[in-house]
ZAMARGU-4260 file (C-alpha; in steps of 0.2 Angstrom, whole numbers, plus 5000, padded with zeros to 4 digits):
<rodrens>
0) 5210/4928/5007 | 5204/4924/4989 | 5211/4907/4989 | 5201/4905/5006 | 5185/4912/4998
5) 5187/4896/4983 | 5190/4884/4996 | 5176/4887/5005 | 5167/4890/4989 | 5172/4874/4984
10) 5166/4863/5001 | 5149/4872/4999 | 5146/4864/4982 | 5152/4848/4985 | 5139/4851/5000
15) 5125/4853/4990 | 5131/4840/4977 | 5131/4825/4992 | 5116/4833/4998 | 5107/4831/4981
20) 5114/4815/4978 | 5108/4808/4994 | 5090/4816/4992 | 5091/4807/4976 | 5093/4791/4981
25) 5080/4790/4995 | 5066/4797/4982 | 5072/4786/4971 | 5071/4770/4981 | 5050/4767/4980
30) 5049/4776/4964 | 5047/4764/4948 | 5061/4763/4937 | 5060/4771/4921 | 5057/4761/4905
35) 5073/4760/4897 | 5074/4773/4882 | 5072/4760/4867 | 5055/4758/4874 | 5049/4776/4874
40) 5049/4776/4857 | 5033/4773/4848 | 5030/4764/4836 | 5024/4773/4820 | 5010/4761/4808
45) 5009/4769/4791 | 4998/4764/4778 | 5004/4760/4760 | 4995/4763/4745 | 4987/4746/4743
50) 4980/4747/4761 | 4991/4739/4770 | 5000/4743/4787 | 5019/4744/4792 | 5027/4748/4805
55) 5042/4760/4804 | 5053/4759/4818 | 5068/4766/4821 | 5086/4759/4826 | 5086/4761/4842
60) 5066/4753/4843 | 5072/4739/4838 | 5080/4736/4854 | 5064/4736/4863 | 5053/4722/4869
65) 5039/4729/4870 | 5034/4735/4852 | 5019/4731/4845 | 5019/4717/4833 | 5015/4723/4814
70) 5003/4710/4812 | 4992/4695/4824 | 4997/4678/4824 | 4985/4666/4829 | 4997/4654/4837
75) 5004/4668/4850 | 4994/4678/4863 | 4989/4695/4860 | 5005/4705/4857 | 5017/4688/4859
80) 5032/4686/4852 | 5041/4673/4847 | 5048/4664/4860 | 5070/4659/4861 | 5066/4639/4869
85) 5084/4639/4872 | 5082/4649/4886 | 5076/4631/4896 | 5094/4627/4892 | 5100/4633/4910
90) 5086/4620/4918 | 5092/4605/4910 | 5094/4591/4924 | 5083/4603/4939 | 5067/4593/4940
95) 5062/4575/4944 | 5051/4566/4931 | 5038/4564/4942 | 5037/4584/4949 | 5037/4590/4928
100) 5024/4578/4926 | 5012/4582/4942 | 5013/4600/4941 | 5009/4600/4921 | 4995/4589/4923
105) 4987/4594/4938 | 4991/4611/4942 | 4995/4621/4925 | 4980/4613/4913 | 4965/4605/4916
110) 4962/4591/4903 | 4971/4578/4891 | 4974/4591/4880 | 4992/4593/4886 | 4996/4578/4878
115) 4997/4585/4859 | 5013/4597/4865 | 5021/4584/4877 | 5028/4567/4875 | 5036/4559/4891
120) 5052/4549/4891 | 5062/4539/4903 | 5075/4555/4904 | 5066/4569/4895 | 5053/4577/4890
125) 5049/4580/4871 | 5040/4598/4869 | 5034/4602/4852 | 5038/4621/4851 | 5028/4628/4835
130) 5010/4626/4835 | 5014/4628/4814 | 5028/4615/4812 | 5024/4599/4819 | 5045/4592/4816
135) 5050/4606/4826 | 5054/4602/4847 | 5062/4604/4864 | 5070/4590/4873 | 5072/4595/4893
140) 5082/4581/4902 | 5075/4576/4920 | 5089/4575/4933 | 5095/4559/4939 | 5105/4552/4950
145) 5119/4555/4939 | 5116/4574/4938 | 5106/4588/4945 | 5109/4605/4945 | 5099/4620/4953
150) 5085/4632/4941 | 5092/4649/4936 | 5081/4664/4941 | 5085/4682/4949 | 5075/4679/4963
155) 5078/4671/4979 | 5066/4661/4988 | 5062/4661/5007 | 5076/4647/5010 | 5090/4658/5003
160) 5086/4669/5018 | 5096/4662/5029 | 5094/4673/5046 | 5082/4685/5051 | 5084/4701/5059
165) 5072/4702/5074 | 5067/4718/5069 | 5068/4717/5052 | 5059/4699/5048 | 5059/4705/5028
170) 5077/4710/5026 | 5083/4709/5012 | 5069/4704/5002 | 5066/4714/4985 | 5046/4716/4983
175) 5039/4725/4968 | 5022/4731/4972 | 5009/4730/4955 | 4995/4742/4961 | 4983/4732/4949
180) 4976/4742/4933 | 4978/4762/4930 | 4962/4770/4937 | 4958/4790/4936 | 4953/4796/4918
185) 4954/4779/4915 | 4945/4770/4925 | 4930/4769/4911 | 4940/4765/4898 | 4947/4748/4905
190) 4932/4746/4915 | 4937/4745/4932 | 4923/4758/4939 | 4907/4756/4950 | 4896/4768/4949
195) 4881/4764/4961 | 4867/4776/4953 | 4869/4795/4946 | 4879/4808/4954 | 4888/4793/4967
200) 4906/4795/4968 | 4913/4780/4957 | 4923/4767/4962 | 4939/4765/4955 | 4949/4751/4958
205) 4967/4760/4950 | 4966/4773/4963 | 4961/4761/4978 | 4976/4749/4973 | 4986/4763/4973
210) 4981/4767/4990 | 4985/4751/4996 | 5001/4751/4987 | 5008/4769/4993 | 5003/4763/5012
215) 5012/4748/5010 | 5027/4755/5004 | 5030/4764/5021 | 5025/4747/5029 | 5036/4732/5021
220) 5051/4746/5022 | 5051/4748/5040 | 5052/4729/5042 | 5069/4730/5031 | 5062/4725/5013
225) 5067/4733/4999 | 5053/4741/4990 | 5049/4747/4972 | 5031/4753/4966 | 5028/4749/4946
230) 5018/4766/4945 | 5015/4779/4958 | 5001/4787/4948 | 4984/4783/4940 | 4993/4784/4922
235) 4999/4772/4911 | 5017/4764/4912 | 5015/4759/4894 | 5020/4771/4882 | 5009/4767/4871
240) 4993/4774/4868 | 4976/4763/4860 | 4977/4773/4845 | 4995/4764/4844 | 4987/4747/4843
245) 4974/4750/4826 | 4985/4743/4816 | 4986/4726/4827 | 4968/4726/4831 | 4962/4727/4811
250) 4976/4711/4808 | 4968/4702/4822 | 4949/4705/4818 | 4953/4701/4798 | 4962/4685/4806
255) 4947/4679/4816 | 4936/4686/4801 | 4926/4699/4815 | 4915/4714/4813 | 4928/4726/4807
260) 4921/4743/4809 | 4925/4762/4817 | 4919/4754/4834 | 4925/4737/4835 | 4941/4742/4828
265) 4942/4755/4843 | 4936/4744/4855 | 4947/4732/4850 | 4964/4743/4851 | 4958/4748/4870
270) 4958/4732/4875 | 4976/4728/4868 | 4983/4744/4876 | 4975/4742/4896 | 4973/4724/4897
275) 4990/4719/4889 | 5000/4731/4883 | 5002/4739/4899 | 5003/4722/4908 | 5019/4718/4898
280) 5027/4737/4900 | 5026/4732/4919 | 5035/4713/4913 | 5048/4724/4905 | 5050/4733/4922
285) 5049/4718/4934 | 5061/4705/4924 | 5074/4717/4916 | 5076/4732/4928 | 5070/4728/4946
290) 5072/4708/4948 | 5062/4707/4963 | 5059/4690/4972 | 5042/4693/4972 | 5029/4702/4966
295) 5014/4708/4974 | 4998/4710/4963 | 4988/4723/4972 | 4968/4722/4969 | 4952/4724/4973
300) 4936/4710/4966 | 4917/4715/4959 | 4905/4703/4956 | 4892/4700/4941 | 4876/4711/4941
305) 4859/4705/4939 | 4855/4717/4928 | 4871/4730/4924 | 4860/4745/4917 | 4853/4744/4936
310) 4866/4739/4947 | 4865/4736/4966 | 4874/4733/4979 | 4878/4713/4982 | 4875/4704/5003
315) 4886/4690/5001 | 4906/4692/4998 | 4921/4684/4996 | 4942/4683/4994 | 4952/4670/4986
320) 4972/4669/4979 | 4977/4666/4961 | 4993/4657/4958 | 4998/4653/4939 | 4994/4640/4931
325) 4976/4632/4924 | 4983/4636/4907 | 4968/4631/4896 | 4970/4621/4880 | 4969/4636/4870
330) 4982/4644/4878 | 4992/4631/4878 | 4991/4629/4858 | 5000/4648/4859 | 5017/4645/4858
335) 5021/4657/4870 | 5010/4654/4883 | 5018/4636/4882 | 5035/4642/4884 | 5031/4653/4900
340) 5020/4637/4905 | 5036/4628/4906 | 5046/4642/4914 | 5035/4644/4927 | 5037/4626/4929
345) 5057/4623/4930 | 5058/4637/4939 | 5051/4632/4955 | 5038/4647/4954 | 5023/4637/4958
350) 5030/4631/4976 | 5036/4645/4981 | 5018/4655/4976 | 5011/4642/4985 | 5020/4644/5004
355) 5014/4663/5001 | 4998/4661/4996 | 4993/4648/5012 | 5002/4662/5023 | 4991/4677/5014
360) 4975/4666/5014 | 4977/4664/5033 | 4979/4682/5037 | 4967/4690/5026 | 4954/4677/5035
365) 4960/4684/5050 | 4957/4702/5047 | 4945/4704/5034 | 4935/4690/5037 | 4930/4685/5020
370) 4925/4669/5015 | 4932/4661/4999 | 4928/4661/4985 | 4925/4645/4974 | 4923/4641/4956
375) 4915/4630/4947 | 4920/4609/4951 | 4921/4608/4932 | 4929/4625/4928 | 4942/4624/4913
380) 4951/4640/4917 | 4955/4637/4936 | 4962/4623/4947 | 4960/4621/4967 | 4976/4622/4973
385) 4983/4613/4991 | 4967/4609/4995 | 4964/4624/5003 | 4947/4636/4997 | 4957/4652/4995
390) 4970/4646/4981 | 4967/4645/4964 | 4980/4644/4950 | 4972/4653/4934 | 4985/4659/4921
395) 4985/4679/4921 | 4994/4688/4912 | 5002/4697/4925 | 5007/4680/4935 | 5013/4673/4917
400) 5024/4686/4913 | 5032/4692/4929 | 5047/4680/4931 | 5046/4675/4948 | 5033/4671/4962
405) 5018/4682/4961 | 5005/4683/4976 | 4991/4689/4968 | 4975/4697/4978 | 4958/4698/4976
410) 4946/4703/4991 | 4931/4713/4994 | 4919/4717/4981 | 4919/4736/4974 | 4899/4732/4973
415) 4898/4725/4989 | 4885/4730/5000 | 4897/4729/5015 | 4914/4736/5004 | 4906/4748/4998
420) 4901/4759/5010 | 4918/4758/5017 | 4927/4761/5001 | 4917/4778/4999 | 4923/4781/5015
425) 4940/4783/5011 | 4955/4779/5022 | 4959/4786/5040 | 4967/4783/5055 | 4962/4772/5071
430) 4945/4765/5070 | 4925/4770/5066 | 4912/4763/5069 | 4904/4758/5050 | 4891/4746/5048
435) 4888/4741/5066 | 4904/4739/5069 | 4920/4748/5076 | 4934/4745/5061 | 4949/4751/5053
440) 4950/4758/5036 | 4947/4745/5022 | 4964/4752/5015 | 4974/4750/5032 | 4965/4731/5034
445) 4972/4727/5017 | 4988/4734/5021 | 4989/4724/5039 | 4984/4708/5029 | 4996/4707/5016
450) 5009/4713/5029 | 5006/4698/5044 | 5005/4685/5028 | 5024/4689/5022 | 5030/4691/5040
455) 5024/4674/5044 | 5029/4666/5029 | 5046/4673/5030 | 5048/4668/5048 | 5041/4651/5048
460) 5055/4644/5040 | 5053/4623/5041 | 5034/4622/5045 | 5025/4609/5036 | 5007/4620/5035
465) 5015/4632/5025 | 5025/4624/5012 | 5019/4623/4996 | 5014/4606/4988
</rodrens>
């Protein structure tokens, strides 16, 4: 009898083990990966006697990538590093002359200025990889009819998907979902809230992304996608905090010889902690742990006030696509923007982004019925792309960092006179009538748009109007 008892002792708690292990694994497949542990640590800036900062970091920080550099350098974006241009070594012999030089000159800057980083020769291209060292180069060899090999990357474009499922047209495909900013308690502090007049419910765009995000989750998963959300809160992924980045933001405002005060310096360290810092904690997520194939960059648009101590509610809005690219001559002079500029390049990124873009353009028309947006003819930071109104290549950080095609929205206007009234009417089910008109939630209309784009990309394999150029 006793060894009855243990036997079936022992069958209940394997029970519960599978049970718990299973349970596991289906919470776990939309729930963002956890940073790996190197970069949980903070870092810790001290002052020394003389008035300078160091940072003390432990063993196992210097593991990480996503410390905070101990002091600004003016030839590397904010928080760059140096970047390893042997990594291009994998796309020796994978791109044609003629496609380097096109998409360098007329899709990633806009200008000659190109020209003081790049020398063309008959079989390579000569990059010069420190802004601070003239001698010091890259030579990329163009294939040939000798040799050509294929680009390295973890993701897969839509021609590696070689049959579709009827029923599951996304099979297959890993999507990372980037709800765009953080929202909730800080919403204010990164900027990304509308508040009409006193006492209206602001509108933050962290917590409408999410929104989205969440919805589409349930979604892309029932069409056979695999799904991952970077956050499933309005909270940082970063670890970091602002206070984290003083010691940064004073090197930089000394550097570029800036008001350095109580306030500026604060101000300052914000701004490194939402607008890049936590860009390149997602980065960290996307290119080491989930390798996705693509990345969708959830988000919502506003447009300038008249007058922002008396905003209103604007008549006239709009949508458009951001691809990468437009790198501006500034950014170009940073020797890591150059290197991700020639990545993104090699890669095959950019054709790829296009194909989705055209596909998401043609079904947020459809169901939002926006028009797009245009910039400037003579812009310096944006580049018409494909001919078509909706897609511009600007050079985020987000589409820079994130190592493989990034569809990257931008509809409706938080301050729109139109958007507005449905955003403070939240999301349901079905349809009501708002504004004159009998429509669904904005959030299920977004959801429905970004959904129909990647189905009719993915399943429109070989037709010309959707390829990208």
């Amino acid at each position: 009898m006793a060894r009855k008892n243990i036997a079936l002792e022992t069958s209940l708690v394997v029970a519960v083990v599978i049970a718990a292990f299973v349970m596991q694994s289906v919470i776990s497949q939309t729930q963002p990966p956890s940073l790996p542990d190197s970069v949980k640590e903070e870092a810790v800036v001290d002052f020394t006697d003389d008035g300078e900062e160091e940072v003390v970091v432990s063993e196992v920080e210097e593991e990480s990538s996503i410390l905070i550099p101990a002091k600004y350098d003016v030839n590397l974006a904010d928080l760059g590093v140096e970047p390893n241009w042997l990594e291009l070594d994998d796309y020796q012999y994978t791109m044609s002359k003629e496609e380097f030089q096109h998409l360098l000159t007329k899709v990633f800057t806009v200008g000659d200025y190109w020209e003081k980083w790049f020398s063309f020769e008959e079989e390579q291209v000569v990059i010069r990889t420190h802004a601070a060292d003239e001698d010091r180069e890259y030579r990329l060899a163009f294939k040939n009819d000798v040799v050509e090999k294929q680009p390295s990357s973890y993701w897969k474009g839509r021609d590696s998907f070689i049959e579709m499922n009827e029923s599951s047209p996304l099979l297959g495909i890993k999507i990372a979902i980037d709800p765009g900013h953080i929202g909730g308690s800080y919403a204010q502090l990164e900027e990304r809230q509308f508040v009409l007049a006193e006492g209206a419910p602001p509108i933050q765009e962290g917590n409408m992304t999410l929104t989205v995000a969440s919805l589409l989750v349930e979604q892309l998963e029932n069409l056979g996608a695999s799904v991952t959300l970077l956050r499933v809160k309005n909270e940082p992924v970063n670890p970091f905090r602002p206070d984290d980045y003083l010691g940064y933001a004073k090197s930089k405002l000394e550097q570029k010889n800036a008001v350095l005060s109580g306030a500026t310096l604060e101000r300052e360290a914000a701004k490194l902690f939402y607008r890049n810092g936590e860009i390149r904690a997602r980065a960290l997520l996307v290119n080491e742990k989930i390798k996705p194939d693509l990345v969708l960059c959830i988000h919502f648009n506003a447009g300038a006030q008249p007058d922002p101590e008396n905003p209103i509610l604007l008549e006239d809005e709009h949508f458009h696509m951001i691809l990468n690219g437009a790198y501006t001559e500034g950014e170009v002079a940073h020797d890591d923007e150059r290197f991700k500029m020639v990545l993104k390049i090699v890669q095959g990124v950019h054709q790829e982004e296009v194909g989705l873009a055209k596909a998401a353009a043609v079904s947020f028309a459809a169901e939002a019925e926006l028009p797009p947006y245009q910039y400037s003819a003579n812009s310096s930071r944006a580049v018409n792309v494909a001919d078509n109104p909706y897609l511009w290549a600007r050079n985020l950080l987000a589409n820079r960092l994130y190592d493989c095609p990034v569809v990257f929205y931008e509809p409706y206007l938080m301050n729109g006179k139109d958007s507005y009234t449905r955003m403070q009417v939240g999301d349901y089910s079905g349809l009501r009538y708002i504004n004159q008109r009998l429509r669904p939630s904005i959030y299920q209309e977004y959801v429905t748009a970004v959904t129909k784009g990647l189905v009719d990309y993915y399943t429109s394999k070989g037709s010309e109007e959707l390829e990208g150029k």
